[in-house]
N, C-alpha and C positions, 0 to 999 in steps of 0.2 A: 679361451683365455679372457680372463674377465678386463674392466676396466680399469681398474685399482694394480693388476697386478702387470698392466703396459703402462702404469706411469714408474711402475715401483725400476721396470727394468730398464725404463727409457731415462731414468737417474742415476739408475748405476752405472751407467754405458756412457753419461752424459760426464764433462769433466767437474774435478770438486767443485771450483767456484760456480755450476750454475745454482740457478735460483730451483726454492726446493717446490713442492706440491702447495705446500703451506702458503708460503710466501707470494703466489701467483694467485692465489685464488681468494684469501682474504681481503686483500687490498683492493681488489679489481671489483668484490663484490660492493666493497665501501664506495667505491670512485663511481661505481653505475648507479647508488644511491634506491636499488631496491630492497623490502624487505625479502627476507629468505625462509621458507617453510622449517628452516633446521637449517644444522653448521655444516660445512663442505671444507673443514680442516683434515690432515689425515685419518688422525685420533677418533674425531667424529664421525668418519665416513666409517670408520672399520666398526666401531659399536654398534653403528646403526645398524650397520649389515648383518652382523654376528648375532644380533637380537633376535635378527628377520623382518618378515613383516608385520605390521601389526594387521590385530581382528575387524573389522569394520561390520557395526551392526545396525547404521544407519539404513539400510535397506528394511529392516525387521521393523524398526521403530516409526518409519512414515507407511510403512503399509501397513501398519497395526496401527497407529494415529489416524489416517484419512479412513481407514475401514469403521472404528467407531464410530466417528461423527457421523459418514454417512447411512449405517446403518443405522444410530439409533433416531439421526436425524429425519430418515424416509419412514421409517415408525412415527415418529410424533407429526409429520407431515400427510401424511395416510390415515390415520387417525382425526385428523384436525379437519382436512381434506372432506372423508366420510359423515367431519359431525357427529363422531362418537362421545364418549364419554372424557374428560379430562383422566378422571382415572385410569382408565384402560390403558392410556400413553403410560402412565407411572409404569401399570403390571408389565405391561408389555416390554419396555425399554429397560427394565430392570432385571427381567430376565433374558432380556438380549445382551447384555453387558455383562453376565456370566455366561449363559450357554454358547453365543456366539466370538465371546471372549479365549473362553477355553478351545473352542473348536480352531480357531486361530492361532492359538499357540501349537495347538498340537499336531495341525496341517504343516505350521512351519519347524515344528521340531522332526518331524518326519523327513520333511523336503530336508533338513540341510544334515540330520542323520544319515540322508541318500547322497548328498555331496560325498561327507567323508567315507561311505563303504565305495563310489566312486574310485575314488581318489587310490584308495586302498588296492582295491581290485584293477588298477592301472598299474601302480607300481607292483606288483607280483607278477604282472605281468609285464612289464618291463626287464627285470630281473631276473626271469625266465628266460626270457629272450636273449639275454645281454650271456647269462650262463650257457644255452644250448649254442647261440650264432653269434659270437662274439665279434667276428672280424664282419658280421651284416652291418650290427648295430656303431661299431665304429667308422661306417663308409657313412650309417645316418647322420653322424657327429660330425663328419668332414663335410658331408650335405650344407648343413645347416651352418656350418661355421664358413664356407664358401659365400654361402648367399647374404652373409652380414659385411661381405666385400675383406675380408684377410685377406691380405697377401699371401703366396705362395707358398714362399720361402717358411712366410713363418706356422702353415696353416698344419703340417705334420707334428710342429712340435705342440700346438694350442690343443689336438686331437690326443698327444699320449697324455699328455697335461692333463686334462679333463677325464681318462679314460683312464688315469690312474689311482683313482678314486672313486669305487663303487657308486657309493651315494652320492657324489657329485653328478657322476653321469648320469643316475636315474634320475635326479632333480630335474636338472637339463632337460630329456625329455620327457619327461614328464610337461613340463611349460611347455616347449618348442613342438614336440610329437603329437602330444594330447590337449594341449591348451589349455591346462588348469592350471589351477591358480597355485602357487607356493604354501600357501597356509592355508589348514581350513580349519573351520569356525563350531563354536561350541554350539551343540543343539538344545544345550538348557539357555545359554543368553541369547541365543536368539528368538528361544518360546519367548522369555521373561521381558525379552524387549517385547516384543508383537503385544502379549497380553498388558504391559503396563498400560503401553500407549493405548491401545484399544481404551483402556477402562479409565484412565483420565481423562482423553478425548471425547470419549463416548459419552461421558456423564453431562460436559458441556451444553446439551441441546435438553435436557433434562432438570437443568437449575432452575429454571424459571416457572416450570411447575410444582417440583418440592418448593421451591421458597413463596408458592402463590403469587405471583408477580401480577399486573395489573396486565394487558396484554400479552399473558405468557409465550402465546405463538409467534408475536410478530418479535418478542427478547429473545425466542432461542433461534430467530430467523437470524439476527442479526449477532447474537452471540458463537453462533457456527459459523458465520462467514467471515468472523476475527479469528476462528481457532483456522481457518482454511487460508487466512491471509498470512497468521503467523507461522503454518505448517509451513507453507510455503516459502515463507522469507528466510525461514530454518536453514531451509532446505537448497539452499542457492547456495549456503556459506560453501559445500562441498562441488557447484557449479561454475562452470563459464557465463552463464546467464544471469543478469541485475536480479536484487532480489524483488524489485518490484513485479517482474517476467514471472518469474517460479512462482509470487503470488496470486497473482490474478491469473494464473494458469491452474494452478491449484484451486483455485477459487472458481473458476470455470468447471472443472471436472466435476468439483462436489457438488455446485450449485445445480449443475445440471441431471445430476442422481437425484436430488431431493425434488425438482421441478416434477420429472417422473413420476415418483412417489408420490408426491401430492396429486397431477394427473391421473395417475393409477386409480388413488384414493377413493376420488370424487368419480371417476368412471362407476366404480363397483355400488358404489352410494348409491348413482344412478338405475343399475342392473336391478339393486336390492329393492329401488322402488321407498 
């Protein structure tokens, strides 16, 4: 039994003159004087719910944003490193930002392709389960609804409740059983996120050689370590941690792949004599 629908009966049960759902909770949020990610009216709670969840593709988009930079930044630092040619950075980094672009996207249209055949192949089997051993899968449902602390009294009717509704109960466990997630996510916006970012980020450490900049190494040194500050300050909005944290932590991780890079570089320099 959800939570929406133990307030719904704890007011009907409750006499007219109480105060409703509405009324307890706009006010209180006013008087506590924070703001609120979204409204906690009735009206609004049930839309939001009814929507679902939403897709979140912010995962796609900073692993395909830090993967540019640093890839194409360990090229131009390997490069620079070794004493190569300024050119070769161009050829190089250019076609890293397609072939390693695309292999990116289609790694992660794979990966979250395998979520939803996951997800899929849990519920068949769920609903399998639920049709051959019905009264197993409703002892899981008593399981699971015990251990969120029910009462008693109320825990047989919260179990036919829930078990009277096919797709209710697979949802259920599907979350509680299997621990996936409620929604799953499209594998073309998640290619299309990884590849953007990839290929805006990625271009970053490479402007200051197309534009011939006057110190091109030490501008894209410093120009990649703003895209890794910014990624990072991004990247907190969806954190408990300051964005200066997520920054320079980010800024730490990259910094320290292209160090590599340029170490690697100058090693082989050395090798090559």
């Amino acid at each position: 039994m959800d939570q929406i629908a133990v307030m719904q009966q704890a007011t009907e049960i409750a006499p007219a003159a109480a105060p409703t759902v509405d009324s307890i909770i706009a006010p209180t949020a006013v008087r506590a004087g924070h703001a609120m990610e979204h409204e906690h009216t009735r009206e609004a709670i049930r839309r939001r719910l009814a929507a679902g969840p939403e897709r979140s593709y912010l995962r796609d988009w900073i692993y395909g944003g830090v993967d540019g930079i640093v890839t194409t930044f360990a090229i131009v630092s390997g490069v620079v490193g070794a004493r190569l040619s300024p050119s070769i950075i161009l050829i190089l980094g250019g076609a890293s930002l397609i072939a390693d672009g695309f292999a990116m996207a289609a790694a992660d249209y794979l990966a979250t392709q395998s979520e939803g055949e996951e997800f899929r192949h849990a519920e068949n089997v769920e609903r399998r389960h639920i049709k051959v051993c019905p009264e197993g899968e409703r002892e899981e449902v008593h399981e699971i609804l015990q251990s969120y602390g029910i009462a008693e009294e109320l825990l047989e009717q919260a179990v036919a409740s829930i078990t009277a509704d096919r797709d209710r109960w697979v949802r259920m466990m599907l979350h509680e059983e299997y621990g996936l997630a409620a929604a799953t996510r499209s594998p073309w916006r998640a290619a299309a996120s990884t590849f953007s970012a990839f290929l805006a980020c990625g271009l970053v450490p490479l402007v200051p050689f197309v534009g011939g900049w006057r110190e091109p190494f030490w501008s894209a040194c410093a120009a990649t370590g703003l895209m890794f500050v910014l990624i990072g300050a991004i990247k907190s909005r969806w954190s408990t941690r300051p964005w200066w944290y997520s920054a320079l932590e980010t800024l730490a991780v990259g910094g320290g792949a292209a160090v590599v890079a340029y170490a690697a570089g100058a090693w082989l320099r050395g090798l090559a004599g």
